[in-house]
C-alpha positions in Angstrom: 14.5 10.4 2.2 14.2 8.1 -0.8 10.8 8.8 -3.1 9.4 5.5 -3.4 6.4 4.8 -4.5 3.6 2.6 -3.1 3.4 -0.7 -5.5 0.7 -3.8 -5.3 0.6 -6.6 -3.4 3.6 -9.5 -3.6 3.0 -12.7 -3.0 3.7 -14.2 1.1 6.2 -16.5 -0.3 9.8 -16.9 -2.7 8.3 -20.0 -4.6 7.7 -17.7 -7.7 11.1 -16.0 -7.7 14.3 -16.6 -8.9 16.9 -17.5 -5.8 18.8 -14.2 -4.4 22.2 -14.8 -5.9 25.8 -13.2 -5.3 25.5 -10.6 -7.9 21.9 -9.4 -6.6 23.1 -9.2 -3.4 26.4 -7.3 -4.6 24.2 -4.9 -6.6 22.1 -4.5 -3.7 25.0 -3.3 -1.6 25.8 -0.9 -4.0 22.6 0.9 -4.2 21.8 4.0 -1.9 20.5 2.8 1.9 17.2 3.0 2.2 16.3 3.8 5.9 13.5 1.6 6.8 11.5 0.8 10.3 11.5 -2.8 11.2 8.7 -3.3 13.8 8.3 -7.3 15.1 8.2 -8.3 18.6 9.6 -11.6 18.1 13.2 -11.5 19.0 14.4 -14.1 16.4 12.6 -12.2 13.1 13.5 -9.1 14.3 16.8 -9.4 14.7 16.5 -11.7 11.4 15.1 -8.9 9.2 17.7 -6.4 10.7 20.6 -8.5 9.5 19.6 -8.9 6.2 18.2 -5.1 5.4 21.7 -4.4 6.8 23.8 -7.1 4.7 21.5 -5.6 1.4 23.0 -2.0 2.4 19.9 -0.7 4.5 19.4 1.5 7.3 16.9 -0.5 9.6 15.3 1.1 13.0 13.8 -1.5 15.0 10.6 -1.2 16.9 9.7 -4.1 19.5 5.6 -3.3 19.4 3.5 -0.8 17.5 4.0 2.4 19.9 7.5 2.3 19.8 6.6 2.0 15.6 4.3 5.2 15.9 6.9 7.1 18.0 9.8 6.0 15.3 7.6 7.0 13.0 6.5 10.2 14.4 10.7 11.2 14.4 12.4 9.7 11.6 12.0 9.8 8.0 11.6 6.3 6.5 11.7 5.1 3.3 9.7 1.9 3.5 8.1 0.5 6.9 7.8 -3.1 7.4 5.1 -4.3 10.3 4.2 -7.4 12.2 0.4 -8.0 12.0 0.1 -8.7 15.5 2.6 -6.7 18.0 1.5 -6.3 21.4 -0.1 -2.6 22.1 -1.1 -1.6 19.1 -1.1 -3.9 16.2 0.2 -3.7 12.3 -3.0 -3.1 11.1 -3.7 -0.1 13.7 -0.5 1.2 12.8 -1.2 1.1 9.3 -4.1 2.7 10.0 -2.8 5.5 11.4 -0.1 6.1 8.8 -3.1 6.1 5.7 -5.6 8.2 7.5 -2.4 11.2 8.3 -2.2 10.4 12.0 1.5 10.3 12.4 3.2 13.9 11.8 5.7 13.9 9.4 4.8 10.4 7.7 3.4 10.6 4.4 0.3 8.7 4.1 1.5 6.8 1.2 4.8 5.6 2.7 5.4 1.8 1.2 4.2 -0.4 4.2 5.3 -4.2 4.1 3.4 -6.6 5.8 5.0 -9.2 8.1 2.6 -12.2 9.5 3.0 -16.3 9.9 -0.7 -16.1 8.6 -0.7 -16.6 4.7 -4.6 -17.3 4.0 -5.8 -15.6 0.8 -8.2 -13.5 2.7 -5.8 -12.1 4.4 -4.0 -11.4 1.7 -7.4 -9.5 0.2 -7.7 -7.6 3.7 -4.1 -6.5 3.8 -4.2 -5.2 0.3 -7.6 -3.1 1.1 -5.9 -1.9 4.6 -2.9 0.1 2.5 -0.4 -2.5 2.7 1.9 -2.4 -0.4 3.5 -5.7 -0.1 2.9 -8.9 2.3 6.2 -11.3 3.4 5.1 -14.4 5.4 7.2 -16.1 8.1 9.6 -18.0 8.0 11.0 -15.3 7.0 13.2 -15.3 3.9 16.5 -13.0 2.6 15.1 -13.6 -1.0 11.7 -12.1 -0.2 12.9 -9.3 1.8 15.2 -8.5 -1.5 12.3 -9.2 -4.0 10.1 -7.2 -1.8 12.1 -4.1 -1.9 13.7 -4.0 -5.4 9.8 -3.8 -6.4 9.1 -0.7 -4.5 12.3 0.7 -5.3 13.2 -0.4 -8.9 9.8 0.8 -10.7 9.1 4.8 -11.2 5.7 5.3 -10.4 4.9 7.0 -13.4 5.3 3.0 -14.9 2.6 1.9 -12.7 -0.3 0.8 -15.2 -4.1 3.0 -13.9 -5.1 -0.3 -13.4 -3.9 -4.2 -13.6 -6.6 -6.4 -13.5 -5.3 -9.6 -14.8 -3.2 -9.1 -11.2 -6.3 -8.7 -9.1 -8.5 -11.3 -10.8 -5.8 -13.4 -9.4 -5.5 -13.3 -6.3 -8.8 -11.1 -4.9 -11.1 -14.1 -6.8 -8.8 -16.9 -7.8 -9.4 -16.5 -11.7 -12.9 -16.8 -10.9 -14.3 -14.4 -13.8 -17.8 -14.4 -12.6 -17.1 -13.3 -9.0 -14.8 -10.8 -10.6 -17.3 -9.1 -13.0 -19.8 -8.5 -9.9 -16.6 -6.6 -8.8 -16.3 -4.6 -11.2 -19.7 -3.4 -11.6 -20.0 -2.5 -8.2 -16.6 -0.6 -8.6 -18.4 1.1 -11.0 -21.4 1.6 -9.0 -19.0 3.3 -6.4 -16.8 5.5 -9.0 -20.3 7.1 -10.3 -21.7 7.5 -6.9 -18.7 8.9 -5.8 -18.0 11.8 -8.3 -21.7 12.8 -7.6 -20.9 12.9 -3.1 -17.6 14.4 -4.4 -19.1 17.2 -6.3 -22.2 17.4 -3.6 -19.8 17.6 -1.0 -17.7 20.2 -1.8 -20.4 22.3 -3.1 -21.9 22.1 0.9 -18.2 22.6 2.2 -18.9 18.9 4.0 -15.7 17.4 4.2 -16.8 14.9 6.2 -18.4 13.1 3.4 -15.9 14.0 1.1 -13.1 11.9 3.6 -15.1 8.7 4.2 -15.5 8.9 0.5 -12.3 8.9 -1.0 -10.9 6.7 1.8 -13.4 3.9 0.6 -12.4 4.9 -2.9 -9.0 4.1 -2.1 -9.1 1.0 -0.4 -11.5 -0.3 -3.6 -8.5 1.0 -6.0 -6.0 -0.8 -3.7 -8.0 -4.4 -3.9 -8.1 -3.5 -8.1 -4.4 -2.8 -8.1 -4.9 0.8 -9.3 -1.9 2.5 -7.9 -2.2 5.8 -9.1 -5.9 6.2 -8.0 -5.0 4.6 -4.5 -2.8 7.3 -3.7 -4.5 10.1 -5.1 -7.2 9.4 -3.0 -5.3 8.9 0.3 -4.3 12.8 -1.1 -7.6 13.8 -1.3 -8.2 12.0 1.7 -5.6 13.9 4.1 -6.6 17.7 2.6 -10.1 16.7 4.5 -8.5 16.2 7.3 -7.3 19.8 7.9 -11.2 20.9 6.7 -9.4 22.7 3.9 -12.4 23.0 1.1 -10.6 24.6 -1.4 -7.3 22.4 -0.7 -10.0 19.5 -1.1 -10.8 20.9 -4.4 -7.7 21.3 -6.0 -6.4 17.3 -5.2 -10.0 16.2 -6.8 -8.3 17.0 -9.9 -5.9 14.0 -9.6 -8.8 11.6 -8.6 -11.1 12.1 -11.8 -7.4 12.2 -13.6 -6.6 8.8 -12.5 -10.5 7.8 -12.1 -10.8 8.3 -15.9 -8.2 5.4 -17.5 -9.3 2.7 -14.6 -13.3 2.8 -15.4 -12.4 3.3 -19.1 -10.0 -0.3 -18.2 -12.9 -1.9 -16.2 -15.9 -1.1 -18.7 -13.3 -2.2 -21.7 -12.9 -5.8 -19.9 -16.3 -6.2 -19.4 -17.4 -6.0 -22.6 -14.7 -8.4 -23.4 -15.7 -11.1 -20.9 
């Protein structure tokens, strides 16, 4: 299976991208096949999306609801995962779900999840990016979004990935609106403080209970901030809690105050400034 890492949020729409042309899609064909679950209930999208991952040099699975995702899921090892938001029996979002919190054996938690919905609202957009979701493609769907969609997971090393963009997230979480975002980010710092204390607490009692609630909120704040790295090492930190494994617990809070460090350091620095 392809590493790939998890990347931020893309917009629901082409309107901001350059049309697919004939030499992206002949480049496209040339890269390696990414095998990729395609789980949408309506007939027409799905067999829309198959087409094109296939005409782009894919390997696409297709689910008809989200059980027959889980079960995919639960056999197969995919690359990237794209989801409607509302199959019948169990939904994108409860799919997701299951994927982030390590439900689904075999699936890494931070597997690149694309969301598919004919909803485009910006808070929806907000709520997709706090679920997990890595990316967000409205309908009608659209061959040039699908492309964009996946040379961004696929094209950048995650070791490129910034601790923290916040010009990105200013953007779309408050709609340039700097005084809504500053209440943000102090409370984002309120959390990062509150949670190295539970963290250190936690472990210290052996309670990792506390420790998983923790770092799962701290990850879905990181996600709405665009902090990549801290996102996933806290769904890392996340899924040793799962197993009860204190000392397992221990060792991936290293990664956490690691990628913790740079992102308050980038949030206290743009305060300051604004």
């Amino acid at each position: 299976m392809a590493a790939l890492p998890a990347r931020h949020m893309r917009p629901e729409s082409d309107t901001d991208a350059p049309p697919l042309s004939g030499q992206a899609l002949a480049q496209a064909s040339r890269d390696p096949g990414l095998r990729i679950l395609v789980a949408e209930d309506n007939p027409v999208h799905r067999a829309y999306l198959l087409q094109t991952l296939i005409d782009l040099g894919h390997r696409p699975e297709a689910a008809v609801n989200g059980m027959e995702a889980v079960k995919l899921l639960s056999s197969i090892d995919f690359d990237v995962a794209f989801l409607d938001l509302r199959m019948p029996v169990l939904t994108g979002e409860e799919v997701l779900r299951s994927i982030r919190d390590g439900f689904i054996a075999r699936v890494d938690p931070a597997l690149p999840v694309v969301a598919v919905t004919a909803q485009c609202e910006r808070g929806l957009r907000v709520r997709m990016s706090a679920a997990g979701f890595d990316a967000f493609i409205g309908k009608p769907l659209r061959r040039s979004d699908v492309f964009q969609t996946l040379r961004v997971l696929v094209d950048q090393d995650r070791h490129d990935t910034p601790a923290v963009d916040l010009p990105a997230a200013r953007s779309w979480l408050c709609n340039d609106d700097g005084t809504v975002f500053k209440r943000i980010l102090n409370i984002f710092l309120e959390q990062a403080t509150g949670f190295l204390n539970l963290a250190s607490a936690a472990l210290a009692a052996g309670d990792t209970d506390t420790l998983r609630f923790g770092s799962h909120s701290l990850a879905n704040s990181a996600g709405m901030l665009q902090a990549e790295r801290l996102r996933l090492a806290c769904l890392a930190l996340e899924k040793t809690t799962r197993v009860d494994d204190v000392e397992a617990a221990r060792q991936a809070l290293a990664p956490v105050k690691q990628e913790l460090a740079p992102v308050t350091a980038a949030v206290r620095s743009y305060l300051e400034r604004c």
